[in-house]
N, C-alpha and C positions, 0 to 999 in steps of 0.2 A: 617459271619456265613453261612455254607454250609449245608441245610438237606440233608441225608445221605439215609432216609428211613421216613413212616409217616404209622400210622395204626386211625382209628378211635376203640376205644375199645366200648364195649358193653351195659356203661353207658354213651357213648356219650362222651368220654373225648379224645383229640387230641393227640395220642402220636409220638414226632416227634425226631428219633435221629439225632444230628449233631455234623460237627465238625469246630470247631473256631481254625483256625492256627492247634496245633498241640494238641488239647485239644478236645475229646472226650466228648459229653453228649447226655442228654436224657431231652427234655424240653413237659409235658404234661399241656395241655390247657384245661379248661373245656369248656362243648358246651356251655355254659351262657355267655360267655366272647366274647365282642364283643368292634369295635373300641367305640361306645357310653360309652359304661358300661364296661371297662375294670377289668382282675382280678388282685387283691393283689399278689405278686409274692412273692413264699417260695423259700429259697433257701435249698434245702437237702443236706448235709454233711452224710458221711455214712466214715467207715475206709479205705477204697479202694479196689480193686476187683469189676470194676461195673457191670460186669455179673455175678458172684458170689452172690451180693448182692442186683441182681434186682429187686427178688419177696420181700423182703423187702422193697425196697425203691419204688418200682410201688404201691406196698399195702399203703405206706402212701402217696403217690400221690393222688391216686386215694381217697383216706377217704379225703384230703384237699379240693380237688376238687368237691367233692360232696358239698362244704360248699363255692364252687364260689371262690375257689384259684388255680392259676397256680403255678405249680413248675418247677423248675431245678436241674438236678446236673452235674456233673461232676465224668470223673475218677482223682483222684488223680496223682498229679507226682513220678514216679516211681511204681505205678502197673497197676495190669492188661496188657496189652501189650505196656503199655508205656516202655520206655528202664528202666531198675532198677536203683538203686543208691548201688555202693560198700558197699558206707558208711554206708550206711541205713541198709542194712544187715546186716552188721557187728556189726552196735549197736543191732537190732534186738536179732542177739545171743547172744549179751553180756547180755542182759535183760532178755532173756530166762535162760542162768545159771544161772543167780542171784537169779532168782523166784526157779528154778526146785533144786540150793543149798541151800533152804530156808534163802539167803542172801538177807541185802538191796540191793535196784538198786540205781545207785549211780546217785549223780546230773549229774557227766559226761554224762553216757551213757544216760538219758534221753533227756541234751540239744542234744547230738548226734544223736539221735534219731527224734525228735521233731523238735528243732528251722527249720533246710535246710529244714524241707517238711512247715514250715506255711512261711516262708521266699518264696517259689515258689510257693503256693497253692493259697495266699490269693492274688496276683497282678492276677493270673488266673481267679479266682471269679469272680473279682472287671472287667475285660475284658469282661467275661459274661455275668454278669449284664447289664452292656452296652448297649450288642447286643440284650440281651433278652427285654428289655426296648423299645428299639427302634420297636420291632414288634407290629403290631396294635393288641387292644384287651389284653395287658397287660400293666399294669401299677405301679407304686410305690407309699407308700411305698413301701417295702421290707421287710421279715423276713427273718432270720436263724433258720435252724433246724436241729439238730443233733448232732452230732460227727465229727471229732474229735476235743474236744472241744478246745485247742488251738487255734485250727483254726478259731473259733467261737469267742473268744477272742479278735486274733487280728481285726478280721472283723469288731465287734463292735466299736471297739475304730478307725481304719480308714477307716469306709465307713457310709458318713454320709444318706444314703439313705435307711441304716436302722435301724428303725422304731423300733423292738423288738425281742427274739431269745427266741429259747427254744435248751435247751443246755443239751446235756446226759453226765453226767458224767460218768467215767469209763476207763480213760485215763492216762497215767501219763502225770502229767505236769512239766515244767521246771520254775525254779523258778522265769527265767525271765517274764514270761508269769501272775505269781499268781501278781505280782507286776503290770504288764498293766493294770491289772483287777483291777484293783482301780483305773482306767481311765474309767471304763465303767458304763455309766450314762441310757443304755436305760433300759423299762422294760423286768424281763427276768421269764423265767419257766426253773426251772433247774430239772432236773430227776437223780435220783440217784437208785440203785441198790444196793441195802443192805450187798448183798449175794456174790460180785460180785469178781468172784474166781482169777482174774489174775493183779486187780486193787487196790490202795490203798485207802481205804475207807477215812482214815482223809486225805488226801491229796485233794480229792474232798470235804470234810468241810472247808478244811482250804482256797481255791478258793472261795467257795462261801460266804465264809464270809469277802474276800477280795473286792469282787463283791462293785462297786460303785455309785449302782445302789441303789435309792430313795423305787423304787417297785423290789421287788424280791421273789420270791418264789423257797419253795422246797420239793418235792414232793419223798420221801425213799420210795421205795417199795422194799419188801424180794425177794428172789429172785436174782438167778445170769446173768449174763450180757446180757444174750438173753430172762431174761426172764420178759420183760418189761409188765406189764398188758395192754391189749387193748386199755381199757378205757384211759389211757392215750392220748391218738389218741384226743377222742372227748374235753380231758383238752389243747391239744395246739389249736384244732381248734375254742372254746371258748377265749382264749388267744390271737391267733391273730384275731378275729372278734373283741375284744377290741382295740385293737392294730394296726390294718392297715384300717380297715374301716370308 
């Protein structure tokens, strides 16, 4: 792991971009974290674009962090200035006319879509984890946070170091994916989006109720896909102080 760039921000939280082989990120540490007393480490999931979706994903760094957790994330494979995937595109459109001809999206274009980005995402992660682990002043368990929730998925089911997730639905999923999910045993906070214009509402029901988890929760709020309530923020960081402390 190579830092790239490092700022101290204005609550005292460590922001430090790097990069791991050819994997892009942003890893913030709170000042409270130290080799003795190490922080819970979150892992942020966001849909890709990581400078596009900074001020998002630094805004719930930084609310984590206030409550003595470190986070990471990563850019995705195939955006932001990672090299693209044909494929992905190409399903990308396929999914776009399907919605915009008011047609189903078909299993195809989903797994086409889906499976190759959580097939490269999640060995990336898990690489991560690793490194981020290995730094003094952090420690595991581990949580998940975010989208895209497949990716959330498989993480759960293979990586045993973490702990618990809070998982946004709002995604299509592939049906291989709703089937893992009845492999997943940790506890979870799942967020749903009522309102949520470009996603299928029972397909996120029908996940979480595939979810193989003992404790689960889910929390619908109105509202379309950006428009997640605040409050939110302080129900994962309650969630994982259960959950990783």
């Amino acid at each position: 792991m190579e830092f790239t760039a490092d700022q101290r921000l204005d609550d005292g939280v460590l922001e430090r971009r790097f990069t791991l082989g050819e994997i892009p990120g942003i890893l913030w540490t709170p000042g409270s974290a130290s080799a003795a007393a190490p922080a819970p480490l979150i892992l942020l999931g966001h849909p890709g674009g990581l400078d596009r979706m900074y001020p998002r994903v630094a805004a719930r760094a930084r609310h984590s962090a206030a409550e003595g957790f470190a986070s990471v994330t990563i850019e995705l494979p195939g955006s932001g200035e990672r090299p693209p995937s044909a494929a992905a595109e190409q399903a990308r459109a396929d999914l776009r006319a399907a919605v915009q001809a008011g047609e189903p999206v078909s299993d195809d274009v989903v797994d086409r879509l889906v499976l190759p980005l959580v097939e490269r995402a999640v060995p990336e992660w898990r690489a991560v984890l690793d490194a981020v682990l290995a730094l003094p002043g952090i420690g595991s368990p581990a949580g998940y946070s975010g989208g895209i929730i497949s990716i959330g998925v498989r993480l759960a089911v293979a990586e045993p170091r973490i702990a618990a997730a809070v998982l946004f639905a709002g995604s299509y999923v592939p049906r291989a994916i709703v089937e893992e999910a009845r492999q997943v045993t940790i506890p979870l906070l799942v967020l749903l989006q009522w309102d949520d214009e470009g996603n299928d509402r029972q397909m996120a029901l029908d996940l979480y109720d595939a979810f193989g988890s003992k404790e689960k929760t889910l929390h619908a709020n109105l509202g379309g896909h950006t428009g997640v309530p605040p409050w939110e923020a302080d129900s994962g960081n309650r969630f994982f102080s259960r959950h990783l402390r």
